[in-house]
C-alpha positions in Angstrom: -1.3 9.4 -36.0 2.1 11.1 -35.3 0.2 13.8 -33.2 -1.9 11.2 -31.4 1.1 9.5 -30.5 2.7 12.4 -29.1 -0.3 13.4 -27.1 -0.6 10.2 -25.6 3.4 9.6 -24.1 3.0 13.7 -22.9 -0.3 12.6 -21.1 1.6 9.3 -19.3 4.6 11.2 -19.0 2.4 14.0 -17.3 0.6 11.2 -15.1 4.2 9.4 -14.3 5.8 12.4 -13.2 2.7 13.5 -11.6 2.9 10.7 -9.5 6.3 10.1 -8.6 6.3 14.0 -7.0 3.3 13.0 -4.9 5.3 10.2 -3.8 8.0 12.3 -3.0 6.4 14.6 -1.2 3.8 12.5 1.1 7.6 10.5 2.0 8.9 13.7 2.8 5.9 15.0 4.9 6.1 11.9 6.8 9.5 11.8 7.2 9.8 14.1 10.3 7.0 12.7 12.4 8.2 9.0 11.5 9.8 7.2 15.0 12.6 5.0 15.3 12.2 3.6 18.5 10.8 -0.2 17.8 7.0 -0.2 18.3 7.0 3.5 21.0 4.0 5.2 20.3 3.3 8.7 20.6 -0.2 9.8 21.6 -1.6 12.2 19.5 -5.4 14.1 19.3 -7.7 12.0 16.3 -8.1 14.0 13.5 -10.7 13.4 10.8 -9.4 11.1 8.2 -10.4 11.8 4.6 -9.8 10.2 1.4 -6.3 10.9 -0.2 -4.7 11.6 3.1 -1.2 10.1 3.5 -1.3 7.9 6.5 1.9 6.4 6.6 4.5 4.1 4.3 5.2 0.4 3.6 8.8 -0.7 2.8 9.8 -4.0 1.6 13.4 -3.8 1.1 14.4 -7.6 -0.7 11.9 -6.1 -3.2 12.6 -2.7 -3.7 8.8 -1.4 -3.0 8.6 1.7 -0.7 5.3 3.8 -1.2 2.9 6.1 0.6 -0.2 5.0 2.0 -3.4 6.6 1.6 -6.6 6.8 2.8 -9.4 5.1 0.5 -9.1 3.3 -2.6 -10.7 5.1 -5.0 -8.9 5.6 -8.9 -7.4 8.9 -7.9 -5.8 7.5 -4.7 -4.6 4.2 -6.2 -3.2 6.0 -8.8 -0.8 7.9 -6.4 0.1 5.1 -3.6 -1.6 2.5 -2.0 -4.7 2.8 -0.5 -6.3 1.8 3.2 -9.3 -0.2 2.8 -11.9 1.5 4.3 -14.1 -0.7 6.8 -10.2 -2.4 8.0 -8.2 -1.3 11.2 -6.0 2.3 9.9 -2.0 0.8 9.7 -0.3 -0.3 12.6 -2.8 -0.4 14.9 -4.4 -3.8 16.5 -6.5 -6.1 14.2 -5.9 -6.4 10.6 -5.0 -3.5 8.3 -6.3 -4.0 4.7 -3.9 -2.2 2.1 -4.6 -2.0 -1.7 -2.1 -0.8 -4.9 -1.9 -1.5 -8.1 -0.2 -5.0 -9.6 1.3 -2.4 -12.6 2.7 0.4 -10.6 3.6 0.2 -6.8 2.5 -3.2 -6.0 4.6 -4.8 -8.9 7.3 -6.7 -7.5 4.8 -8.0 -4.9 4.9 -11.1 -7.2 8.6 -12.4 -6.1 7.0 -12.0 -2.2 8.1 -14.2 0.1 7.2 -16.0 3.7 9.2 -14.2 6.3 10.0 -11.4 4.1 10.2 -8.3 6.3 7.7 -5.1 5.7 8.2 -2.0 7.4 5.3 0.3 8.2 6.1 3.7 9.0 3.7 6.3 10.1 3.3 9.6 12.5 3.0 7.2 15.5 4.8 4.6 15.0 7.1 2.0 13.1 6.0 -1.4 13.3 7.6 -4.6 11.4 5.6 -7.1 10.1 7.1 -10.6 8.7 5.0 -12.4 5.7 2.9 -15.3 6.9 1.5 -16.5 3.7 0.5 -15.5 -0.3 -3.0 -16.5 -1.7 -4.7 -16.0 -4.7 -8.5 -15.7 -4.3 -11.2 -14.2 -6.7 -12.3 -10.6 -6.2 -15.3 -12.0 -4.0 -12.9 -13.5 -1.7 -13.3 -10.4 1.3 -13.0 -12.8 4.0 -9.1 -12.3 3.8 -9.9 -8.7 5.2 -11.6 -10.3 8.2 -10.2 -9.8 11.8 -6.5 -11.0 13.2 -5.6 -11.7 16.6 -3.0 -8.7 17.2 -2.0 -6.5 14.7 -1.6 -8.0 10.5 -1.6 -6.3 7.3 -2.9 -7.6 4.6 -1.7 -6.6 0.8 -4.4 -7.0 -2.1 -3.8 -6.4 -5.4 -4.4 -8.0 -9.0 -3.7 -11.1 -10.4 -2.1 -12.6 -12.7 0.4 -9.6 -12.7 1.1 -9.3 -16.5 -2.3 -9.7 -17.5 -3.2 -7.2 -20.1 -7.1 -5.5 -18.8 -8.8 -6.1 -15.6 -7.1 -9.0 -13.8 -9.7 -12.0 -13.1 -8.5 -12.7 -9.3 -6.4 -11.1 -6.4 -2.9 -11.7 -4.8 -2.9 -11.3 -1.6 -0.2 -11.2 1.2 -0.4 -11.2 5.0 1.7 -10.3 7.4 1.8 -9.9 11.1 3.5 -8.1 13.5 7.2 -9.7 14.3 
């Protein structure tokens, strides 16, 4: 049991670490392109989007969260950021961006959220602040917080209750729009 126990804290350590570099490094590739000129955009060609690729980063700074944002949602990708929810505007631009992470890593202080708490998006094109609007919890069904918003919202999904030990019954859900 010793052994097992070993093998099992190097394989989370392994996955932790794993993680936090991939963090590190989508920030840091970001980092250059990011612009800190209110809402400017730059214009740049479309490129093909595919799943994994860093699109930008959310900051909340009362609560400490700052992660990369990723195209897709599947395990891999939620496991290093947050991910874009496919079928929703990409972040930042007009409508309303969905944006899903996981209540036990990134997306765990999301519980002590606030109205008029202040997220920053940052990405190649553009930084964009959004204030809090409102926090709902819904069950998983519940897509219809995804649906379109006059300007430009984000919308944060993740699970709820946040110390619930397995798969969490409902969603937590914050929106925010452009301030």
């Amino acid at each position: 049991m010793l052994a097992a126990g070993v093998v099992l804290l190097g394989v989370a350590t392994f996955i932790m670490l794993n993680t936090a570099i991939f963090q590190a490094r989508a920030k840091r590739s970001l980092a250059p392109q990011v612009l800190r000129l209110g809402t400017d955009e730059v214009k740049r060609p479309q490129r093909t989007i595919n799943e994994g690729d860093v699109l930008g980063r959310i900051d909340i700074p009362r609560l400490g969260v700052s992660v990369a944002i990723l195209q897709g949602t599947s395990s891999q990708t939620l496991r290093l950021g947050a991910g874009h929810i496919e079928g929703t505007p990409l972040p930042g631009e007009a409508g309303n961006s969905g944006v899903a992470g996981h209540r036990d890593t990134f997306f765990r202080n999301l519980e002590n959220i606030r109205p008029d708490d202040e997220i920053q998006l940052h990405t190649s094109t553009r930084f964009t602040l959004y204030k809090v609007a409102w926090v709902k919890i819904v069950m998983p069904d519940n897509v219809g917080v995804l649906s379109s918003a006059t300007g430009s919202a984000i919308t944060l999904v993740t699970c709820y209750p946040f110390h619930f030990l397995g798969s969490a019954p409902k969603r937590f859900i914050v929106r925010a729009y452009k301030h």
